[in-house]
N, C-alpha and C positions, 0 to 999 in steps of 0.2 A: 562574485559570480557564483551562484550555486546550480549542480550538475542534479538532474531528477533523473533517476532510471525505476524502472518497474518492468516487470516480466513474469512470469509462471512458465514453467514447463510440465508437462504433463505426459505422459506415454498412453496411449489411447489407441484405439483398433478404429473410432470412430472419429467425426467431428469436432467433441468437445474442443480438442486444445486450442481452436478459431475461437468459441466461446470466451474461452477464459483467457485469450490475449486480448479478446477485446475488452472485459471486464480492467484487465490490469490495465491495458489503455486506458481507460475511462479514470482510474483509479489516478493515474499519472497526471490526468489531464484537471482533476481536480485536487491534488495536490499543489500545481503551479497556480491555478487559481487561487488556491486561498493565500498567497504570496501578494505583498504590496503591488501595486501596478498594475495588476494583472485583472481585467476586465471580463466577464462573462456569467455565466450560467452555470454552476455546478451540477453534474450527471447526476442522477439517484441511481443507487447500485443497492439491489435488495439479496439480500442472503436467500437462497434458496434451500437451503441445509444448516442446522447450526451444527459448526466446527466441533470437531472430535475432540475428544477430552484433553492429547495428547497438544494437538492443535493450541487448544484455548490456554492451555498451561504456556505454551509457548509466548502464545502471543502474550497473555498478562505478562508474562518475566522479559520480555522484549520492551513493553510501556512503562516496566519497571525503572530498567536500566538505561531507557531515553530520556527519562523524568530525569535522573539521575546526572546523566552529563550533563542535559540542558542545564540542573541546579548548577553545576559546576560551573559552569560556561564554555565549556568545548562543545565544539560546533563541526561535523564532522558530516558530510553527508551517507556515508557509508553506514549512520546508526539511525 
């Protein structure tokens, strides 16, 4: 059985943070799609800004080190 969570939080004087739970919904929701079984449509989710330098560093060292376990074979939903 594998557990999918996705969320953002955001501090904001406005609206956005609806935005961007629905994004990470969306985001959820086509991650269990692309899982065996799983039937549907995948959302199109378009960047509206490209990620901050700080951001993109992040996330490549994050695709690093999940490349990384999956080689291994640990399987962890948490990574």
């Amino acid at each position: 059985m594998r557990t999918f969570v996705d969320g953002k939080h955001a501090e904001s004087l406005c609206w956005s943070w609806q935005e961007r739970a629905y994004v990470a919904g969306l985001a959820a929701a086509n991650l269990v799609l692309s899982q065996p079984g799983f039937l549907g449509q995948p959302a199109t989710i378009l960047d509206v800004e490209p990620d901050e330098p700080h951001i993109a560093a992040g996330k490549q060292l994050f695709k690093g080190v999940r490349q990384l376990v999956d080689g291994i074979g640990l399987n962890s939903p948490f990574l």
